[in-house]
Every structure is written in structure tokens, then in C-alpha cells.
C-alpha positions, -999 to 999 in steps of 0.1 A, spaced: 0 0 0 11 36 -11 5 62 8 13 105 2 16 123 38 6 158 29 15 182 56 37 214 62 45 209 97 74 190 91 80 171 129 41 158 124 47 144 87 78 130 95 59 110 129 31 103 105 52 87 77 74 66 107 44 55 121 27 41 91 63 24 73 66 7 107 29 -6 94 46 -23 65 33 9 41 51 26 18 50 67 25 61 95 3 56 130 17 51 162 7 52 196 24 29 218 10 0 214 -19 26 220 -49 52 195 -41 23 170 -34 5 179 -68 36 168 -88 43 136 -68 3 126 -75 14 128 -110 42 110 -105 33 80 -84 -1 62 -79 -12 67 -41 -38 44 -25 -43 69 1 -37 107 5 -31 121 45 -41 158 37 -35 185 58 -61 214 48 -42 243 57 -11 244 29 9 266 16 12 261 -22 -17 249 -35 -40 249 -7 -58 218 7 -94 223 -1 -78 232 -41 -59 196 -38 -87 181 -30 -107 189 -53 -79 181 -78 -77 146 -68 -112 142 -66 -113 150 -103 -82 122 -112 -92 90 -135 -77 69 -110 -79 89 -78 -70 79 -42 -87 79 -12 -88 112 8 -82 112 46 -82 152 58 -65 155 87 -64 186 103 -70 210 131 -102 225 119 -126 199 137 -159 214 142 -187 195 132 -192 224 101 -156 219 90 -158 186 86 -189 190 67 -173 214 46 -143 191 39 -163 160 30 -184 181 9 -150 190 -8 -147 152 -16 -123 141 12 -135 101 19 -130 109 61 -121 134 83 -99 136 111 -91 161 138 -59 172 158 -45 160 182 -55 123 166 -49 93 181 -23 68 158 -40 40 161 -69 53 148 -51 71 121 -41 37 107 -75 23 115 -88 48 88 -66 45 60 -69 5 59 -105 11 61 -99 38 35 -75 15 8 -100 -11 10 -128 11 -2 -108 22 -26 -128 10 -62 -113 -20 -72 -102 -27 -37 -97 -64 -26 -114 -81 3 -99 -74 35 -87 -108 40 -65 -119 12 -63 -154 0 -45 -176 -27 -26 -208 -28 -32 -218 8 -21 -179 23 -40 -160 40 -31 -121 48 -52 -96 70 -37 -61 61 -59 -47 94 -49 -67 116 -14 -75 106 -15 -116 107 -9 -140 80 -4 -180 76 -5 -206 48 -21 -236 54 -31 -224 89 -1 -220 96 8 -186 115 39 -166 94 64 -145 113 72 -121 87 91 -88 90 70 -52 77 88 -57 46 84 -90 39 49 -87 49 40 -59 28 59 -76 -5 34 -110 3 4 -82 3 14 -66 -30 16 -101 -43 -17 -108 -30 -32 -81 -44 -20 -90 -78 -27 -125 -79 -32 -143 -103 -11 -115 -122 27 -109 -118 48 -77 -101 81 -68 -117 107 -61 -93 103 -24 -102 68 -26 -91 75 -40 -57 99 -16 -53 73 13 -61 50 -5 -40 63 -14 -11 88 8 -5 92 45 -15 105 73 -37 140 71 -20 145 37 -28 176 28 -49 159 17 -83 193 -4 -90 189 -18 -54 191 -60 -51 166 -56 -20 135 -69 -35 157 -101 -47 167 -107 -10 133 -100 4 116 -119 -17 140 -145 -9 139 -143 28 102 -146 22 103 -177 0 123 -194 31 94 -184 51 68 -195 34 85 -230 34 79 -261 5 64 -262 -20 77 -228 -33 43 -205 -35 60 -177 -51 75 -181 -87 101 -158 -111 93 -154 -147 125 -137 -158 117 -107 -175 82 -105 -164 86 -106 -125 72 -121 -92 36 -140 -91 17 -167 -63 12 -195 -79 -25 -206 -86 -5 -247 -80 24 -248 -58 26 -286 -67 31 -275 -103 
């Protein structure tokens, strides 16, 4: 899952975008409504974390602009303006929820699984194939019943994989996926990962490598 922290108070989008990579997400941010308008256009977000008060491009004009987008993310406001008439205001706007400063981080997260998997197209909440099972929410995942002890990373590839099945993921797309703009596009890490996680995962091999076309969960591991 991709997610764009929008906010100009640096300390609070750099706790933000911690917070939710230590949830296995992948987090670009942006400090005000310009920089964030050229990374929508750059990247495809599942979830936006807008701050309304930018500098820029202000964060009711964002919104609006992403509201308008083909293939538009989810829209979480969050901001200090909490009276119930902001918030109306801001949904009207076209935000998808609302939430007030000082927040709570659990919630925070909460909201933007709930928000990703409203997201159109959006898989069930509980993803299976090939005997796995993953549950972005509550962070827990198995195959065959068996529990997985997976690190965020290695989590979050198995979830991008998921999500794609029966289809493949080129390296290149895990590494947009899973990790973030600052990753090293020449960078063997996906290639270990996905190795680590292979090890996990245990026999017979679940995940298979088509050169030249990437990574994919196999409908048979038998096969």
C-alpha cells in the first residue's frame, strides 16, 4: 500500500510517515499542496493524508484536484479544523474521512486500511490464494493455517503479491510499492526479500520468477 503524507508541519509528517512504514506501508511526503500535486502525478497513491491548511496549493484546491483524477486515491483530511461544520465542509470538498488534531495513531491507521479497502477496485480485507491468507488490518498472516512470522517488509511484499494475484509484479513494481520514492531503483533488495520470504513461506515454493516479467503466487504450488 502507497500512501502520500501531505503536511507542512514537518516534525508531524515525518511522525506520520514513521508511524505508518513501521505498518509495512510505503510513504512519500510532501510539504505543502505544490510539491504533493507533482508527486500525484508522478506516483499512484492508494491513500492521500491531507492537511487542509497548505501553503502552495491549498488543501481544499488539492482536494478537489484529486477528486477529479481518473484513477484517484482515497482522501483522509486531517487537520486542526474539527468542528462538526468543517468537517462537513471538507467531505463536501470530496475528502473520503475526516480527522481532527490532536489524533490518536492507532486510529489514524484504522482509517486509512478502512480507506484503501474502499478504494474502487479494492480487494477483500482478508486476502487469500494458494493456501495464504493475509489480514492487512490486523497485521497476521499464515498458509495452510499455519501462523507466518514475517518482518513489515516482507509482509508488505506477500500483500502486493496478493493483491495482484493471479497477475505478476516486476521487481520495479515492488519496489514502487512497497517501498518508497527514495528507494535505490538499481537496489538488489526486492531479490533478497523476496527470498527471505520464499524461506518463510516453506515447500512447496508458493511464489514463482518469470525472468523478464517478475514475481507471481502460484494458482499450484505442486506445479
Amino acid at each position: 500500500m502507497r500512501i502520500l503524507v501531505v503536511e507542512d508541519a514537518r516534525a508531524l509528517a515525518e511522525v506520520v510517515a514513521e508511524g505508518l512504514r513501521d505498518q509495512g506501508m510505503a510513504v512519500d511526503l510532501a510539504y505543502d499542496g505544490l510539491a504533493a500535486a507533482a508527486k500525484l502525478d508522478l506516483a499512484p497513491y492508494d491513500v492521500v493524508v491531507l492537511d487542509r491548511d497548505l501553503p502552495g496549493i491549498h488543501g481544499d484546491t488539492l482536494c478537489r484536484m484529486i477528486t477529479e483524477r481518473d484513477d484517484r486515491p482515497m482522501v483522509l483530511m486531517l487537520t486542526a479544523a474539527g468542528t462538526p461544520g468543517d468537517r462537513v465542509s471538507g467531505l463536501t470538498l470530496g475528502a473520503d474521512d475526516y480527522l481532527a488534531k490532536p489524533f490518536h495513531f492507532p486510529e489514524l491507521v484504522l482509517r486509512v486500511h478502512a480507506l484503501a479497502r474502499r478504494r474502487p477496485a479494492a480487494r477483500p480485507r482478508t486476502l487469500r490464494a494458494a493456501g495464504l491468507e493475509l489480514d492487512p488490518v490486523r497485521r497476521t498472516s499464515s498458509r495452510d493455517g499455519r501462523p507466518l512470522a514475517l518482518s513489515v517488509k516482507e509482509f508488505a511484499v506477500l500483500e502486493a503479491l496478493l493483491r495482484a494475484s493471479p497477475g505478476f509484479l516486476s521487481a520495479e513494481e515492488l519496489l514502487e510499492q512497497v517501498w518508497d520514492e527514495n528507494a535505490d531503483p538499481f537496489t538488489n533488495t526486492v531479490t533478497v526479500t523476496v527470498g527471505r520470504l520464499r524461506r518463510k513461506l516453506g515447500a512447496p515454493p508458493v511464489i514463482t520468477t518469470t525472468t523478464g516479467v517478475g514475481y507471481r503466487i502460484a494458482d499450484d504450488p505442486a506445479r
